[in-house]
Wavefront OBJ file of the C-alpha trace (Angstrom):
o trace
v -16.469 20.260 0.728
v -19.397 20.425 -1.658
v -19.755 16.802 -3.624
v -21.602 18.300 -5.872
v -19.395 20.345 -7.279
v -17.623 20.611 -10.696
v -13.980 20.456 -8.827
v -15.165 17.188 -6.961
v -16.319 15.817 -9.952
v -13.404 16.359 -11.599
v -11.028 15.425 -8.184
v -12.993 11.973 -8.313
v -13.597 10.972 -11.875
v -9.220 11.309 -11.585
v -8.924 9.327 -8.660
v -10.901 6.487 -9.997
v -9.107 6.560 -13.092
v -6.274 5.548 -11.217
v -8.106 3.028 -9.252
v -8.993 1.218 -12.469
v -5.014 1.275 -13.138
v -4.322 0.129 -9.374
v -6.727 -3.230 -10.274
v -4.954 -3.541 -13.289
v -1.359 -4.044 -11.493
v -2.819 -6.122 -8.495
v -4.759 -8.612 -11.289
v -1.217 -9.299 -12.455
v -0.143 -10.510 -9.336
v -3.373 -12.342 -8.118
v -2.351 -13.903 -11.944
v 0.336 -15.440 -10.448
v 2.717 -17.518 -13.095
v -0.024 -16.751 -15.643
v -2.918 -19.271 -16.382
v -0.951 -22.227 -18.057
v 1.553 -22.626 -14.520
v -2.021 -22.225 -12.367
v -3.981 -24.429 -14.586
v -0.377 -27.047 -13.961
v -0.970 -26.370 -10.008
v -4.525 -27.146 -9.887
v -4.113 -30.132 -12.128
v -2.035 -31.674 -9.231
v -4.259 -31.686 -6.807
v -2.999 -28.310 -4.959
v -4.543 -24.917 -3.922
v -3.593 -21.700 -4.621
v -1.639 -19.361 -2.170
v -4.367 -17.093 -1.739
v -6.323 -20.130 -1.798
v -4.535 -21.538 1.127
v -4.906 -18.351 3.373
v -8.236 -18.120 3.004
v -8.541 -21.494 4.411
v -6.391 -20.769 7.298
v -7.979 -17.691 7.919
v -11.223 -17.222 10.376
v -14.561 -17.220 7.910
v -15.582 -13.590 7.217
v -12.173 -12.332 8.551
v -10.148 -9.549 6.947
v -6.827 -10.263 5.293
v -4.571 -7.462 5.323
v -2.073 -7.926 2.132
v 1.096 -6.514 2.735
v 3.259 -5.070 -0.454
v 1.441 -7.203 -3.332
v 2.967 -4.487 -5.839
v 6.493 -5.786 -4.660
v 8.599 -6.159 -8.206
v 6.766 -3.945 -10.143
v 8.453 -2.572 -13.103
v 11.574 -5.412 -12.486
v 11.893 -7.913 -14.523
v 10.275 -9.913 -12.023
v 6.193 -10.929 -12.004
v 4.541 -8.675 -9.507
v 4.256 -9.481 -6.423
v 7.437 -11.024 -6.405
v 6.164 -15.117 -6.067
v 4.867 -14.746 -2.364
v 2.018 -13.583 -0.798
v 2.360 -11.765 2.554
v 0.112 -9.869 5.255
v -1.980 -10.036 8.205
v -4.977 -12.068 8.945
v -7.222 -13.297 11.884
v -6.527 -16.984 12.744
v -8.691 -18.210 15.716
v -9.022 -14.818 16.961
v -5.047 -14.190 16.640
v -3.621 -12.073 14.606
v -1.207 -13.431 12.354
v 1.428 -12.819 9.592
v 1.367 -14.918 7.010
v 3.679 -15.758 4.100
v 2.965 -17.986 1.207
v 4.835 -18.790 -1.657
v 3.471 -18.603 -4.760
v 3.823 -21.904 -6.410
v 3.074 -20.976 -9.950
v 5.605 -18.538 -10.220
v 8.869 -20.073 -11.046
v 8.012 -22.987 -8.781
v 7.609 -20.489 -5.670
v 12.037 -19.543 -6.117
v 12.724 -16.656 -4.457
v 14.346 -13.399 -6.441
v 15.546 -10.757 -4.877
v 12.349 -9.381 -4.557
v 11.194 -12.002 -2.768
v 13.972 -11.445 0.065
v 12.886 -8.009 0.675
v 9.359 -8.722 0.954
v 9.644 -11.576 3.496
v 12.465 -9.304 5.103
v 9.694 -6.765 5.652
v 7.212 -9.040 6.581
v 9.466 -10.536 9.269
v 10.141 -6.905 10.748
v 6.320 -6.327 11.282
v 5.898 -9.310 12.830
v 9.011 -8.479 15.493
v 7.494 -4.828 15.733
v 4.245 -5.709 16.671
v 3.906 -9.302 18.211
v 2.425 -11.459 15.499
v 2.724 -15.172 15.416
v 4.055 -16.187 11.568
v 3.006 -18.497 9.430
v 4.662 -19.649 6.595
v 2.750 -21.447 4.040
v 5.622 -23.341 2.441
v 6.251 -24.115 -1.508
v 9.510 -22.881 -2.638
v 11.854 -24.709 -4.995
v 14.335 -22.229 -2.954
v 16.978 -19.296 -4.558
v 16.173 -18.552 -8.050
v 19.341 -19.726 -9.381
v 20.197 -17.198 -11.968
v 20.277 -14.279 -8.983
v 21.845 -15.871 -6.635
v 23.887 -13.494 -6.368
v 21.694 -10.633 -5.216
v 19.572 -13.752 -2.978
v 22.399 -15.798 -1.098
v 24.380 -13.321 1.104
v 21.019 -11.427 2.221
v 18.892 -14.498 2.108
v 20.358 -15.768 5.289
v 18.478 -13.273 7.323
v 15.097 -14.768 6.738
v 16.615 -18.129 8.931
v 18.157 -15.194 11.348
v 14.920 -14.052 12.086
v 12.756 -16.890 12.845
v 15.050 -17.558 15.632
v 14.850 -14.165 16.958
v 10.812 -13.829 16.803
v 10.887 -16.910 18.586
v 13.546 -15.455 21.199
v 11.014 -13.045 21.434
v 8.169 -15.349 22.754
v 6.742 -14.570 19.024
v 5.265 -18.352 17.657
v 6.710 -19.219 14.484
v 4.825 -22.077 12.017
v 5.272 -23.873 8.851
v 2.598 -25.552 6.680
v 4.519 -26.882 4.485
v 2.512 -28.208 1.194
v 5.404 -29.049 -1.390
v 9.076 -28.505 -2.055
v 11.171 -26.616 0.586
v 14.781 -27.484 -0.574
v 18.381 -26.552 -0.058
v 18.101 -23.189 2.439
v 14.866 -23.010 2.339
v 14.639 -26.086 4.298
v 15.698 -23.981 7.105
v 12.066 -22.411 7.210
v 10.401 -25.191 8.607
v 13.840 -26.510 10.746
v 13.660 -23.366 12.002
v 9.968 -22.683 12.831
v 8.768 -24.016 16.506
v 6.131 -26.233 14.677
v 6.423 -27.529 11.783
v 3.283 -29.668 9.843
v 3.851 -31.800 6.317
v 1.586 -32.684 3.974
v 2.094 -36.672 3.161
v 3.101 -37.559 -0.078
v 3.861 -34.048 -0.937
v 5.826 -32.089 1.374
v 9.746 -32.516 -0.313
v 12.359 -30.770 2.683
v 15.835 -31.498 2.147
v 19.190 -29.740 2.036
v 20.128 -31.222 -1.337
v 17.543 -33.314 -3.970
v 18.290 -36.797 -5.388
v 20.594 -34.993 -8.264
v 22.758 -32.980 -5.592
v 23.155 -36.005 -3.192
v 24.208 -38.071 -6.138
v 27.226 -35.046 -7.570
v 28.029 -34.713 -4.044
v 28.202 -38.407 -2.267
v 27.670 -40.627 -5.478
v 24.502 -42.027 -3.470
v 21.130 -42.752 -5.467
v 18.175 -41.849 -3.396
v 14.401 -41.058 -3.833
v 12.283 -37.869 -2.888
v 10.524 -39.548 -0.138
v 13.034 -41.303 1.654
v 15.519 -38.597 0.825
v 12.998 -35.728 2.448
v 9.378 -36.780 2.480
v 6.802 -36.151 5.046
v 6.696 -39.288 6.203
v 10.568 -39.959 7.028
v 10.153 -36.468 8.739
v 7.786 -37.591 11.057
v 8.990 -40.857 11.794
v 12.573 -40.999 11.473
v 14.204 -37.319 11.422
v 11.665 -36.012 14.000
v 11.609 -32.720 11.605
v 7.839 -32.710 11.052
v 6.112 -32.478 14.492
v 2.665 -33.438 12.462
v 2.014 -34.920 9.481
v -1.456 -34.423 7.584
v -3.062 -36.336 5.177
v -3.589 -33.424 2.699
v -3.290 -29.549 2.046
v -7.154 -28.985 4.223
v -5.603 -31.264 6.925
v -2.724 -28.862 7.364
v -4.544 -25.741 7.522
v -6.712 -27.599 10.165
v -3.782 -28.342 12.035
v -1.981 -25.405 11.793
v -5.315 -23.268 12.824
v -5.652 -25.804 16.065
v -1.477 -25.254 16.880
v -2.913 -21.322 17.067
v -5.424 -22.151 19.195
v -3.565 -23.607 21.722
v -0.541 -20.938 21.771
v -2.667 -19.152 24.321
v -1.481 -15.623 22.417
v -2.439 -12.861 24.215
v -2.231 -8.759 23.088
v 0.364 -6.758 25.592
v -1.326 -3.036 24.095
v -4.235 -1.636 25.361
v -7.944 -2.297 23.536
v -10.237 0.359 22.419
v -10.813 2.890 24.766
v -14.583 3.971 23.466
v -16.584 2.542 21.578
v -16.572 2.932 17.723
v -18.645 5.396 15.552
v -18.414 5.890 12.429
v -17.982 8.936 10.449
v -20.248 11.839 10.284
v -18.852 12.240 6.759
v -19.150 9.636 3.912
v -16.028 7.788 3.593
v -17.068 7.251 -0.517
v -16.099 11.110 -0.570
v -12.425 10.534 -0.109
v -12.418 9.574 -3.820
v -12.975 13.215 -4.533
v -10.835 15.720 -2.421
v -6.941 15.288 -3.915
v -6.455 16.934 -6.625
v -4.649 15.696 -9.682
v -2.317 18.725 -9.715
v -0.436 18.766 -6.713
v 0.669 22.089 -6.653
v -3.005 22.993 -5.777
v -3.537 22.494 -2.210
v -6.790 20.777 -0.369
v -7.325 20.583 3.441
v -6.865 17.467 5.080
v -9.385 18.243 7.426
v -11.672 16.727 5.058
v -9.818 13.662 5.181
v -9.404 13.498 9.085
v -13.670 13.999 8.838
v -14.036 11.301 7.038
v -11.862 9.017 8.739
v -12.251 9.129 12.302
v -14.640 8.039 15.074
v -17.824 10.277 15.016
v -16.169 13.029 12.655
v -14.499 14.184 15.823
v -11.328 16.216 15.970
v -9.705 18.180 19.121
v -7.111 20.499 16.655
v -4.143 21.489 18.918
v -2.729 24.827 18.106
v -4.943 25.815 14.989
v -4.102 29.342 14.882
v -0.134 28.624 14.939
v 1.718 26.923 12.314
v -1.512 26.664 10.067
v 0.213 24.828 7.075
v 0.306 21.546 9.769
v -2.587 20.462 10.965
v -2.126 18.630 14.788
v -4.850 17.193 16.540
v -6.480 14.519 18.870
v -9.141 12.199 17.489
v -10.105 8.252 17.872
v -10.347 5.574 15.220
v -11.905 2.343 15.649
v -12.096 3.442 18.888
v -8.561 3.764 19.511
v -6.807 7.438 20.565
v -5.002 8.887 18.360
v -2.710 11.857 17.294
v -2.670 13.481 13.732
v -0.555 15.160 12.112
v -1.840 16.614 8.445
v 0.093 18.540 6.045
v -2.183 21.695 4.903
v -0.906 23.635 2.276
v 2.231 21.824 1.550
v 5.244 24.476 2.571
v 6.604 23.306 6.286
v 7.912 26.698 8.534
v 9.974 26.847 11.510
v 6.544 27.116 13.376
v 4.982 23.959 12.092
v 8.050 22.359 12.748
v 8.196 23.749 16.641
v 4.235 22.736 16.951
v 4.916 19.187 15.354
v 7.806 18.588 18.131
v 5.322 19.707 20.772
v 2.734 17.525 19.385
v 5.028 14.424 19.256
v 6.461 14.810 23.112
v 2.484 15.466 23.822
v 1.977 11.963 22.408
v 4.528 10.321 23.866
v 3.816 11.741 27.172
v -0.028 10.183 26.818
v 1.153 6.782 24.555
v -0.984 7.449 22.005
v 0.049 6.253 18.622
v 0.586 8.916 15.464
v -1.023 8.994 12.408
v 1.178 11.026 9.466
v -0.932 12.395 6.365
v 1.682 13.898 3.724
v 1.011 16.373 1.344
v 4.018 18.373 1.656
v 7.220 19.654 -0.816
v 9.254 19.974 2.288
v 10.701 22.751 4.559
v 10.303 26.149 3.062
v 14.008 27.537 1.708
v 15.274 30.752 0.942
v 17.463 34.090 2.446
v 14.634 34.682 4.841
v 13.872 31.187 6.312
v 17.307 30.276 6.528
v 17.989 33.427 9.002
v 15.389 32.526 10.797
v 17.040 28.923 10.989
v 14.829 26.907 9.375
v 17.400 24.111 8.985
v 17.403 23.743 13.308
v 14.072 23.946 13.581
v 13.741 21.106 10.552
v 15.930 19.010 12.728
v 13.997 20.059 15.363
v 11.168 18.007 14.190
v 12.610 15.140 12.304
v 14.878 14.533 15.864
v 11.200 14.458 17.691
v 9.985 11.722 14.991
v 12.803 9.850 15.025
v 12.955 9.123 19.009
v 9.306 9.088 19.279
v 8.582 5.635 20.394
v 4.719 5.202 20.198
v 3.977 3.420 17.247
v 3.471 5.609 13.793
v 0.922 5.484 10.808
v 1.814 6.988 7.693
v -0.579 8.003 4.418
v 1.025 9.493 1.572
v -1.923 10.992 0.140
v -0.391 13.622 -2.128
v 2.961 15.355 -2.212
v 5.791 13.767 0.054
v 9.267 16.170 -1.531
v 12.535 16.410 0.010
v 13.228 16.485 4.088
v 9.026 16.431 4.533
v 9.298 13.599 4.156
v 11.609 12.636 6.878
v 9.860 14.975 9.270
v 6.452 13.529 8.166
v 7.875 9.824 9.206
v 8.410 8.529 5.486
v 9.870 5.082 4.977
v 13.660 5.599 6.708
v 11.938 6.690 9.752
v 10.634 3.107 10.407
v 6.565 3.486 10.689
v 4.842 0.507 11.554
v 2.808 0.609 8.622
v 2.957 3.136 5.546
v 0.348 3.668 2.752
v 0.027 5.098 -0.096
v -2.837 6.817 -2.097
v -2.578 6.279 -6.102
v -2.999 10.531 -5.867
v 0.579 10.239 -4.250
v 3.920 10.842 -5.535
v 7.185 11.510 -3.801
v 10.745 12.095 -4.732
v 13.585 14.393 -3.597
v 11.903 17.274 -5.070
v 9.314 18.149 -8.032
v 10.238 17.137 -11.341
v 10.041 20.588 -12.987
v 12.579 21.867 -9.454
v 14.558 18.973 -10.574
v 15.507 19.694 -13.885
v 15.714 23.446 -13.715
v 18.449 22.733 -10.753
v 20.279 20.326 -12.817
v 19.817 23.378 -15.325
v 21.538 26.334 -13.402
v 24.250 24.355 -12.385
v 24.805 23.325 -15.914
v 24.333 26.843 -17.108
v 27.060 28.150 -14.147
v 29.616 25.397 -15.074
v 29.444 25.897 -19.019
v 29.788 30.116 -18.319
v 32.946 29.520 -16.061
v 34.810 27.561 -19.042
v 33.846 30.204 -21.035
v 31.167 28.390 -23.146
v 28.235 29.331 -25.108
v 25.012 27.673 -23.723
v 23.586 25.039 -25.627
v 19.598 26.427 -24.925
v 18.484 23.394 -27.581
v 20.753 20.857 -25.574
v 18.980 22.219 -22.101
v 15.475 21.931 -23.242
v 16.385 18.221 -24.361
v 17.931 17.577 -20.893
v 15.114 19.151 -18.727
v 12.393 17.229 -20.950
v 14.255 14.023 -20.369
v 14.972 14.484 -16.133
v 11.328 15.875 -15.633
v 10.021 12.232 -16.993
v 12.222 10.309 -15.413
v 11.610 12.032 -12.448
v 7.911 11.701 -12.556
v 7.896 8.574 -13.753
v 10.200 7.650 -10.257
v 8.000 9.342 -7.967
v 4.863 7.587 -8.537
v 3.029 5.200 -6.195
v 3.330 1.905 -8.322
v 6.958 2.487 -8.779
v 7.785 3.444 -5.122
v 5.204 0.009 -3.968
v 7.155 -1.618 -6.334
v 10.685 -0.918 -3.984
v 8.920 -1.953 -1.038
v 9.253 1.849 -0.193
v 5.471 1.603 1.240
v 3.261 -1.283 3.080
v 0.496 -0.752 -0.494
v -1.361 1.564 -2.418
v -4.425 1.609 -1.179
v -8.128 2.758 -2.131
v -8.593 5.993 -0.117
v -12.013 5.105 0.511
v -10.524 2.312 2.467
v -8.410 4.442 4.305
v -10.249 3.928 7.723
v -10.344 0.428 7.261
v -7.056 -0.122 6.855
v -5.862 2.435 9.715
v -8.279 0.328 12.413
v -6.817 -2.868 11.433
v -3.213 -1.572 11.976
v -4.047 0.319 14.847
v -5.620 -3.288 16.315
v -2.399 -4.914 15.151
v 0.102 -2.157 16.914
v -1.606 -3.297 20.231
v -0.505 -6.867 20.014
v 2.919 -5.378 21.278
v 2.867 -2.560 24.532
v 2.291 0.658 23.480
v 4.713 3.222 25.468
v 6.070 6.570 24.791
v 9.432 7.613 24.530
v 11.070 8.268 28.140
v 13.491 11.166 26.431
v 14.613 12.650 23.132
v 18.029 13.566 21.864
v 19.473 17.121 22.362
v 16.881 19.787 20.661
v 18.441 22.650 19.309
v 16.323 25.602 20.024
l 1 2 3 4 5 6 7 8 9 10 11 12 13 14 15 16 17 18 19 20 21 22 23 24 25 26 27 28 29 30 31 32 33 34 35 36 37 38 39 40 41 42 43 44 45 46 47 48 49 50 51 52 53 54 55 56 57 58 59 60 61 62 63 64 65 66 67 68 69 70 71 72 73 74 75 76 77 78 79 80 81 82 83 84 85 86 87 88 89 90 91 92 93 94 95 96 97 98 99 100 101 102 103 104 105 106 107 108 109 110 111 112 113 114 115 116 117 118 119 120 121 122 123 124 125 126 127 128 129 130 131 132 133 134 135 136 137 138 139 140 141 142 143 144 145 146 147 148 149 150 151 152 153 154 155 156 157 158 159 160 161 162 163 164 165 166 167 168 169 170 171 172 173 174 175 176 177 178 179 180 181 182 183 184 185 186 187 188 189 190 191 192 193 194 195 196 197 198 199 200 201 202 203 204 205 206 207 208 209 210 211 212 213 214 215 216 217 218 219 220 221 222 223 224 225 226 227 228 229 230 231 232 233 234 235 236 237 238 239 240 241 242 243 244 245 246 247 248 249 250 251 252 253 254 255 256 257 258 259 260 261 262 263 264 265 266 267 268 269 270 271 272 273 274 275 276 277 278 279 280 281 282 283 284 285 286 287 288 289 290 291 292 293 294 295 296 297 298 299 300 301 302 303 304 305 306 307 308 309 310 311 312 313 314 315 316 317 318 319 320 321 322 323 324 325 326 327 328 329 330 331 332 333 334 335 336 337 338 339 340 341 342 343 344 345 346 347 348 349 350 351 352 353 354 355 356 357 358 359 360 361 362 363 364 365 366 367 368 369 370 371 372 373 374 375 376 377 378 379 380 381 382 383 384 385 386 387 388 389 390 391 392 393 394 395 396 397 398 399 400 401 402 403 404 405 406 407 408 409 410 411 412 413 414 415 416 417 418 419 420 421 422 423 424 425 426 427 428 429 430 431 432 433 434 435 436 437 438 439 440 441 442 443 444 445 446 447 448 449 450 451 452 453 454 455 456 457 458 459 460 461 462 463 464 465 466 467 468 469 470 471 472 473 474 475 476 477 478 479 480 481 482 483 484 485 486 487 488 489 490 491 492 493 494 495 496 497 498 499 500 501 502 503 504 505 506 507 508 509 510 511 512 513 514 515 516 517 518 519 520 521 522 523 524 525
């Protein structure tokens, strides 16, 4: 790749034109409830949530936010009032959830649920102790609806990551009420600010509908009667720094250990600059750009063993190391997947499995080629072929949607329904169940057929109204802000942070053991 280039310019001077509209959408949700409900928060005496984490974090440490686009384009605040991700706590790693107080009082929308439900599956998946930094006035009322019947399995699985062995904790710095009080009844320690920390099943005004009784906030819930009387707070601390000591000293002692294997070499970076990833997508999709350049700038030492390069060529498959962990790529190349990629991606995968070395996915691809021709050649078995392989594959998968990610590619490249541990997107990225243009001139020819067979003139001004109106919609749905905003990736990400962000997950995949599949369903040949 030449950076000096006119194309590169171009390729770059795009890409960080969307990175400027990226900051834009993540400065509404570091906003929070806007100034006047932060200005409110401060002027009690309270941190923020991001605040808070970087308290409880070890100095200098990275914090790895998980989905902070969550809500986007609802008609809830992005970032949908909690703050989630993975961070270094006295050398552990740790997910950690904090409500944002500012927003609504920390209530959680429906939103909210998902992003905590996702949270809670990385945590299962991959051995990390949770935290839960706790200020929640509970369900927002008005969508309780969409909250309630869901909601419960946020309770359901803090029991089962502590089945698991996996430590569970609550800091709890304000209001936990009605089922949120669950969080900290149901964490295996639980720590309470004094004076502030409000957990009860039902407030003053609920006791007094339900039982006629008058009560007060402290003797009702406070952290005090907690840790005297109820026995619900196992410590009590004297203000919000106080409980981030304590709850970094309860990780200390939980004598956490990793199960996975540690690097196996020792890390180098990149021959290639990293700053260069800005500049390699185009902004038309259709053209295609080799992913080699990515993998180059990416991985240990530039280093890249391809496997099979002279079969298949529109997948790239290959061995390399990141942060000094192995790994196994799979790249799309020029978009189209064949019946011979497929076959080579199977092979690859079973490869993997056989060595447990965890897969990294980089999409660019409009899916498995169609037509006459490829369907003779049975292009649909050797599809499955592939998808079957990434579906029972069992050492942990990686996924960057860096360009293109149409129709069944994006099962066979392990999109979101194919459970990843961690998927990423690039703001270059855009996926959907097919192009918009394919889209609308399908909806078309169907339209066209049906209006013939009733004997119908075509209405050509009527068509060109209907295509103009699916192709926007359809774009509009396949970008990365929209798809971060349905929790359909882990982020949009920088590309030039693209290595960072792969070695942290990679060192957070070997919290749990990290073991291939032992067989895979029936392969149709």
């Amino acid at each position: 790749m030449d950076a000096a280039s006119s194309e590169y310019r171009e390729r770059r001077a795009a890409m960080l034109g969307k990175l400027a509209e990226l900051d834009a959408e993540h400065a509404k949700a570091l906003a929070g409830g806007g100034d006047k409900y932060v200005q409110r928060h401060r002027g009690r005496g309270k941190l923020l949530a991001r605040e808070r984490i970087e308290l409880l974090l070890d100095p200098d440490s990275p914090f790895l936010e998980l989905s902070p686009l969550a809500a986007w384009g609802s008609d809830f605040p992005v970032g949908a009032s909690v703050v989630t991700g993975i961070g270094v706590v006295e050398g552990v790693e740790c997910l950690i959830v904090a409500n944002d107080p500012t927003v609504r009082g920390g209530a959680s929308n429906p939103w909210t649920v998902k992003k905590s439900f996702r949270a809670s599956d990385i945590a299962l998946e991959n051995r990390l102790p949770v935290i839960n930094l706790v200020e929640s006035g509970g369900a927002d009322l008005p969508t309780q609806k969409e909250i309630f019947i869901p909601g419960g399995r946020m309770f359901r699985d803090l029991t089962r990551l502590s089945a698991a062995g996996i430590p569970t904790i609550a800091l709890v710095f304000g209001n936990s009420t009605a089922g949120g009080a669950y969080i900290p009844g149901m964490c295996d320690y639980t720590v309470m600010v004094k004076e502030r920390a409000k957990v009860f099943l039902g407030g003053p005004p609920l006791v007094k509908m339900a039982t006629g009784e008058e009560s007060d906030d402290e003797s009702l819930g406070g952290a005090e009667m907690h840790a005297r009387t109820s026995g619900l707070a196992d410590y009590m601390a004297v203000d919000e720094h106080d409980a981030l000591r304590l709850g970094r000293r309860i990780v200390r002692r939980l004598n956490h250990r990793k199960l996975g294997p540690g690097p196996s070499a020792p890390v180098r970076e990149p021959l290639y600059d990293p700053e260069e990833l800005a500049g390699i997508v185009p902004e038309d999709l259709k053209v295609p750009f080799d992913p080699r350049e990515v993998i180059a700038r990416i991985v240990d030492g530039s280093e890249f063993d391809e496997f099979k390069p002279l079969y298949g060529t529109s997948l790239v498959t290959g061995w390399a190391r990141l942060h000094g962990y192995p790994i196994g790529i799979l790249a799309n190349a020029q978009g189209v997947l064949f019946g011979a990629e497929a076959q080579k991606a199977a092979q690859f995968i079973q490869l993997a499995n056989q060595a447990d070395t965890p897969l990294l996915f980089l999409h660019n691809t409009t899916g498995y080629m169609v037509g006459a021709e490829y369907e003779q050649a049975g292009i649909i078995k050797h599809g499955a072929l592939m998808i079957n392989a990434v579906a029972n594959s069992k050492v942990p998968h990686l996924t960057v949607v860096m360009g293109a990610s149409y129709g069944a590619g994006n099962y066979g490249m392990c999109g979101r329904a194919y459970d990843p541990r961690f998927l990423f997107t690039w703001p270059s990225a855009k996926s959907a169940v097919m192009g918009p243009q394919q889209l609308a001139g399908v909806l078309s020819i169907v339209a066209r057929a049906a209006a013939e067979a009733r004997g119908q003139v075509y209405d050509e001004e009527q068509d060109r109204a209907m295509r103009e109106l699916v192709e926007t919609q359809i774009e509009a749905e396949s970008l990365p802000f929209f798809l971060s905003g349905r929790l359909y990736d882990d982020g949009v990400i920088d590309p030039r942070d693209t290595r960072t962000v792969l070695g942290l997950c990679l060192s957070v995949v070997h919290n749990a053991p990290v073991r291939g599949a032992d067989g895979f369903g029936v392969f149709r040949m």
